[in-house]
C-alpha positions as CSV (number, residue, x, y, z in Angstrom):
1,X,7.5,10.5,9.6
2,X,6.5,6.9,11.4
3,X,4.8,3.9,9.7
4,X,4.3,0.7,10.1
5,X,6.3,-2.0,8.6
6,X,5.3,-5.5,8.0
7,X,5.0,-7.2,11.5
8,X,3.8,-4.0,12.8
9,X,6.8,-2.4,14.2
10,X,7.2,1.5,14.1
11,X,9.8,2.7,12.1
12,X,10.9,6.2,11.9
13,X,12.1,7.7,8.3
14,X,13.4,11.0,7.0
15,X,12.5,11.7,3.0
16,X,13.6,14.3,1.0
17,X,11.5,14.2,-2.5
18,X,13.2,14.6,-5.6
19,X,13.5,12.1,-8.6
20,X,14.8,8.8,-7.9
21,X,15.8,7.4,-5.0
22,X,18.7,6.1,-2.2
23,X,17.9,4.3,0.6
24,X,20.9,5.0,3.5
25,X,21.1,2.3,5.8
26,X,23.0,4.3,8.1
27,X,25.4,1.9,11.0
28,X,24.8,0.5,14.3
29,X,23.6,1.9,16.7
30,X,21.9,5.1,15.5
31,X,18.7,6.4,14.5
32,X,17.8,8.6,11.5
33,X,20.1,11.9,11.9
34,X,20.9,14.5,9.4
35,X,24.1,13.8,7.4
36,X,24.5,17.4,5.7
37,X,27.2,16.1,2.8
38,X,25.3,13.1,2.3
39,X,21.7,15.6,2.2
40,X,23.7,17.5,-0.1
41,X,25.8,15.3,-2.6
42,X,21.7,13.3,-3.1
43,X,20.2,16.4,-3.5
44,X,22.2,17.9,-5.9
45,X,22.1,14.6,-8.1
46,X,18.3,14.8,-8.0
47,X,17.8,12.0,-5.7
48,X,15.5,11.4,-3.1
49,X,17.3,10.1,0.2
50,X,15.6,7.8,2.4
51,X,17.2,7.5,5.9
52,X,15.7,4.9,9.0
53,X,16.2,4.4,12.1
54,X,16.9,1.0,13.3
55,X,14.6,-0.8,15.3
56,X,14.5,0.5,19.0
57,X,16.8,3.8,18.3
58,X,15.2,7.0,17.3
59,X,11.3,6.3,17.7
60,X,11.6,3.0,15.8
61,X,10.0,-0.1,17.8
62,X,12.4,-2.8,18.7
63,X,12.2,-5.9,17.2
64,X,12.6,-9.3,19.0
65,X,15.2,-11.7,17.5
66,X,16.8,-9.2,15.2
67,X,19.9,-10.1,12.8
68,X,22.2,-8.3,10.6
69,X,20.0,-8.9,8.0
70,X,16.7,-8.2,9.0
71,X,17.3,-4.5,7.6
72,X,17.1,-6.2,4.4
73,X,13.5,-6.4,5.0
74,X,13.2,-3.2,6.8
75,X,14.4,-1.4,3.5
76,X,12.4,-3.4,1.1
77,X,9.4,-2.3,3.4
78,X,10.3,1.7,3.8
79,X,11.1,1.5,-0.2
80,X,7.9,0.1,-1.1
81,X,6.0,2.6,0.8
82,X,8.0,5.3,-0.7
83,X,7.2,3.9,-3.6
């Protein structure tokens, strides 16, 4: 699924729904992949797992000036729309 976070950037997300939630920020470089254990061990807790690809990997947008910490924002965003 793609949305749009706050300065318009594309970001691509993968949600399984269940009850609760955890947002996986996975490392750098990658885009949103399947994890199967990690699908699994949220699953069977009766979570919902949130996974996003970081801006210019997967079909994410890039986005100019990036830090470390701009996923701060990015998750803040994807949670909220989850939400």
């Amino acid at each position: 699924m793609d949305y749009l976070v706050r300065d318009l950037r594309r970001a691509t997300t993968v949600s399984y729904p269940t009850n609760g939630t955890l947002l996986y920020c996975h490392g750098t470089p990658s885009a949103a992949v399947s994890f199967p254990d990690l699908e699994h061990w949220a699953l069977s807790a009766g979570l919902r797992l949130i996974m996003w690809s970081r801006p210019g990997y997967g079909h994410s947008s890039r986005q100019a000036n990036r830090s470390v910490r701009s996923v701060a924002s990015d998750a803040q965003a994807i949670a909220e729309y989850f939400d």
